[in-house]
N, C-alpha and C positions, 0 to 999 in steps of 0.2 A: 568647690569641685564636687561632681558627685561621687559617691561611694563606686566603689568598680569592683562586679562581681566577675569570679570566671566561674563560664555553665560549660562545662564536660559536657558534649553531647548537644553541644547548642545547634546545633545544621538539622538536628532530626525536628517527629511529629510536635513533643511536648516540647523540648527545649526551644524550639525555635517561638513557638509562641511563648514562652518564658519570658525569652532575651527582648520582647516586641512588649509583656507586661513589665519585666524591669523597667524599662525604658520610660516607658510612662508613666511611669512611678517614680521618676526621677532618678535610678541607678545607671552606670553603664554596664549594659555585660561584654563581657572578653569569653568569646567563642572558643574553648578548645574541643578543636572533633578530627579523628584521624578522614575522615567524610568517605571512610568505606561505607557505610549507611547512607549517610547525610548528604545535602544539599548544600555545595558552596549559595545559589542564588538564594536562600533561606535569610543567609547570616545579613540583615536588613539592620541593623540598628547596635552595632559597635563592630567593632576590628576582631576576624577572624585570626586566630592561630594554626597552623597547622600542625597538629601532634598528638599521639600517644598517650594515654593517662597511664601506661605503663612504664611510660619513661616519666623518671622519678627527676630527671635533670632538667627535661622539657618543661614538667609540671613548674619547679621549683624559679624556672628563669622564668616562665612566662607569669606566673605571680609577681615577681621583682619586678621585671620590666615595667609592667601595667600598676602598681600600686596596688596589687588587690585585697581587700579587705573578707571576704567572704568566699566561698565555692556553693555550687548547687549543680551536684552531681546526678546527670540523666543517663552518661555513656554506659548502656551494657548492650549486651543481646536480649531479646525479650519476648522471641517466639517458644511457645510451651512444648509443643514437639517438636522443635529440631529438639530441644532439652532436655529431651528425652531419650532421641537416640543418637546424639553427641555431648555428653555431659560434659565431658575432659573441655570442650569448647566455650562451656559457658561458666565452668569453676575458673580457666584460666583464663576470661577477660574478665566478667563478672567479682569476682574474688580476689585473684590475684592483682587483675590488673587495679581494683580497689585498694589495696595493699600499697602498690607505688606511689596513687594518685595520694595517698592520706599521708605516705614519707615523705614527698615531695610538699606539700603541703605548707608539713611539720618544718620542713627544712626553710620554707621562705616564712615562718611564723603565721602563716596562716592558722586561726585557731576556730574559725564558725564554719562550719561547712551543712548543709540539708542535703539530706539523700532521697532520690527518686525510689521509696518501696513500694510494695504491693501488696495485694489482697494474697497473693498467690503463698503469702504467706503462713496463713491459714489451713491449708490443704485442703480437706472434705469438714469445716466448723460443723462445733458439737452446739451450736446454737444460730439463731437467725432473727434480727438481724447481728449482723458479728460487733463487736465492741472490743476495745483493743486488747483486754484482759482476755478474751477467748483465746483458746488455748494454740498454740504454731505448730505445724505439726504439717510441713510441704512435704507436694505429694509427686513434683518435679523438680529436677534442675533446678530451672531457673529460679522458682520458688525457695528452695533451698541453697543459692546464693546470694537472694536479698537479705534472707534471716541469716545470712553470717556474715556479709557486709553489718547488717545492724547490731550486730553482736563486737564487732571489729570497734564500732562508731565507741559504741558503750566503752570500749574498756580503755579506746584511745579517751573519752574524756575520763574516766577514772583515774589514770597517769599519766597522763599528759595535758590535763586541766582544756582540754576538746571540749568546746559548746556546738550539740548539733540538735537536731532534729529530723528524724524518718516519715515521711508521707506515706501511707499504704492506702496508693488508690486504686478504686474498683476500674471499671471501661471505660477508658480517654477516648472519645469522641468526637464528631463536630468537625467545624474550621472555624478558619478566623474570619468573623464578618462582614471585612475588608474585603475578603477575598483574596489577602495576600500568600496566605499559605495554610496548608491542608495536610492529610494524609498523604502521602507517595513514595511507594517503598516498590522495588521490584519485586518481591515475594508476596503478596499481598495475603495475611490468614484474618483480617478483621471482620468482621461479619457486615456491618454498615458499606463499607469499602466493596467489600466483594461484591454486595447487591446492586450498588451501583453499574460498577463496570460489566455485571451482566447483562444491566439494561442499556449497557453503551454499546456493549457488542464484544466487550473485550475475553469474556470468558467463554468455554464449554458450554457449560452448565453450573448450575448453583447449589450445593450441598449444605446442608443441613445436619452435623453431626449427634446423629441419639436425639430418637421420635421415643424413647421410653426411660425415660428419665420421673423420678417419684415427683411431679409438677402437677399442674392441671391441666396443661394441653400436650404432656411429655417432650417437650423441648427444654431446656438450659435456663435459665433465669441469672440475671446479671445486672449488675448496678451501673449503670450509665451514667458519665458525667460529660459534660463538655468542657473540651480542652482547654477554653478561656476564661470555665471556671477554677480549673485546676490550676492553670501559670496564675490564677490569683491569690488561690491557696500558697503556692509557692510565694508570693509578696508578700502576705501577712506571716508567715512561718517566718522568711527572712528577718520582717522587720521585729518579730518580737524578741528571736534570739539578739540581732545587734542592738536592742533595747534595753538587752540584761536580762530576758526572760530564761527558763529553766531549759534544759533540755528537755525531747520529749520523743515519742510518738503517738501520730494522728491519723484517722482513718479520714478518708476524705473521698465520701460520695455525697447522693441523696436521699438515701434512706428507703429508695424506692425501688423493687426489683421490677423488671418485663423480661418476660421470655425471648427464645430466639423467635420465635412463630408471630410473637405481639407485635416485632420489632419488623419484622417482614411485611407484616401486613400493616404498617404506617408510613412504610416504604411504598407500597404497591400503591396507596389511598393516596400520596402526596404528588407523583411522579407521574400515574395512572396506568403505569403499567403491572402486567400480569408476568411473575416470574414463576416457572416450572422446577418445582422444586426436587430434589434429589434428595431422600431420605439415604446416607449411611450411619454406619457404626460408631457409635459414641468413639471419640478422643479420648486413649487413657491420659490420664491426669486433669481433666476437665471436670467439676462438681457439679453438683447436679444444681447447687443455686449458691449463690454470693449476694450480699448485700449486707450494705456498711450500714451501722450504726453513726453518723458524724454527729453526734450531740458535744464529744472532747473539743472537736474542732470547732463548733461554734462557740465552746462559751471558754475555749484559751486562745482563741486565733479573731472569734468574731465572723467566722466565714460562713457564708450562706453560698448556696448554687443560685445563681439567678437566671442559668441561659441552658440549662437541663434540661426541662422538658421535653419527650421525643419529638414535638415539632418543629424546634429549635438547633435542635443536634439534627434532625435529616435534611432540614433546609440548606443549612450552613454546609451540611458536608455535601448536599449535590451542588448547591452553586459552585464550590470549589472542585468538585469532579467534571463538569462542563468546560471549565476554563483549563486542569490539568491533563483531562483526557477527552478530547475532541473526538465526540460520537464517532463511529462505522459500522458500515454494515456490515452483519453480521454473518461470517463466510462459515461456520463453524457449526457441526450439526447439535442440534440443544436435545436434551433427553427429552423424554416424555413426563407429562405432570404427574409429582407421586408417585412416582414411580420407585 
């Protein structure tokens, strides 16, 4: 029988390619997502649950029920400014609701669990590229509820003999090469995603947050991974912990930064369209560059990016936006370029 994990958050972007690399990998995932976010048509490759990682009874039965041996927790909130101007919103599912999901856990003996962290953890790094020892010091919300989810993680295996491991990945991007599932959220702030949908017809206009940023073309700089390198990262972390490996945390990029402007214009190069760009005001809580160090993750996990590359990540994610957002015309007056 295979091992059966449950993925918190399985209906959404990462968890659902997760639950489709489990799979393949020979695990079953058990889907728990309340699918205020998520995707019932997502959950493609084990039996959904419908529930709560806050309810501590939900979590505890729905482990029972299914045998589960593992968790690999993706459910939070994970837009940087709402998190900013509703903190209360993402301390109390972020955190809190981390809190029931690791009691309930505790309660059906569940004792491996991997946590979905981030870069964001970092705030503004005093070095580049970042490495896991550089120093935490979030400069949002949400930021600031990963690093105490990871803090929670720690001191549950400290007393309670908890085997985990925290992922802090840089920009989940991409689709899955199938074409079975992608990006699609109704608020859409990804950069990739939004350039699409502009050239589908779906937006205004296309913004650009902070043209003066200390770079070289005063845009943003950001470490891009594709999501199917990541749900792989997620199966080597799994397998090493139910292996007897150590606890740990892993940054998990490519070591490669591009700007928001690089990123655009491989977008315009691959697609062939010309997008009129809206220069506004930097995002507070957004740094002015990120970029992972994963040398920890290759040489304790084995993990390499192999499907990274920006030609790979924009491919992947327009076929996927063709198939989930069926071009229109576009009715909607676009600003002017540079403007």
């Amino acid at each position: 029988m295979p091992h059966k994990i449950l993925v918190t958050g399985g209906a959404g972007y990462i968890g659902s390619h997760t639950c489709k690399a489990l799979k393949r990998a020979g695990y079953e995932p058990i889907t728990l997502d309340n699918l205020s976010l998520g995707h019932r048509d997502f959950v493609r490759w084990g039996p959904l649950v419908v529930g709560d990682i806050a309810d501590t009874s939900a979590v505890r039965d729905a482990c029972r029920d299914h045998q589960v041996v593992a968790a690999i927790h993706f459910a939070a909130y994970a837009a940087v400014a709402e998190s900013i101007s509703d903190p209360a919103k993402y301390y109390a599912n972020n955190v809190v609701g981390s809190y029931h999901l690791l009691e309930g856990l505790r309660a059906a003996g569940v004792s491996t669990v991997l946590f979905s962290s981030s870069c964001a953890v970092y705030g503004v790094p005093n070095q580049q590229p970042i490495i896991e020892e550089t120093t935490t010091n979030p400069i949002n919300a949400y930021g600031a509820s990963k690093l105490m989810v990871e803090r929670m993680l720690a001191d549950y295996g400290d007393s309670y003999n908890l085997r985990w491991s925290a992922l802090r990945y840089f920009n989940a991007c991409g689709a899955d090469a199938d074409g079975e599932i992608g990006e699609l959220r109704d608020q859409e702030t990804h950069l990739i995603p939004r350039a699409l949908m502009w050239i589908q017809g779906y937006l205004e206009n296309f913004q650009i947050f902070g043209s003066n940023y200390p770079t070289p073309d005063g845009t943003a700089i950001r470490d891009y991974i594709h999501v199917t390198d990541l749900a792989d990262a997620h199966i080597l972390a799994l397998s090493a912990l139910l292996d007897g490996g150590p606890s740990g945390i892993f940054n998990i990029g490519t070591g490669t930064g591009y700007s928001v402007k690089q990123v655009v214009n491989e977008i315009e190069r691959m697609t062939g369209a010309t997008i009129p760009i809206v220069y506004t005001e930097r995002r507070h809580g957004d740094p002015p560059e990120l970029v992972a160090d994963p040398k920890r993750a290759a040489a304790k996990l084995g993990f390499r990016a192999h499907s990274s590359d920006l030609g790979t990540i924009i491919r992947t994610a327009w076929a996927w936006h063709q198939t989930a957002h069926p071009k229109k015309a576009r009715t909607l007056q676009t600003a002017a370029p540079n403007s």
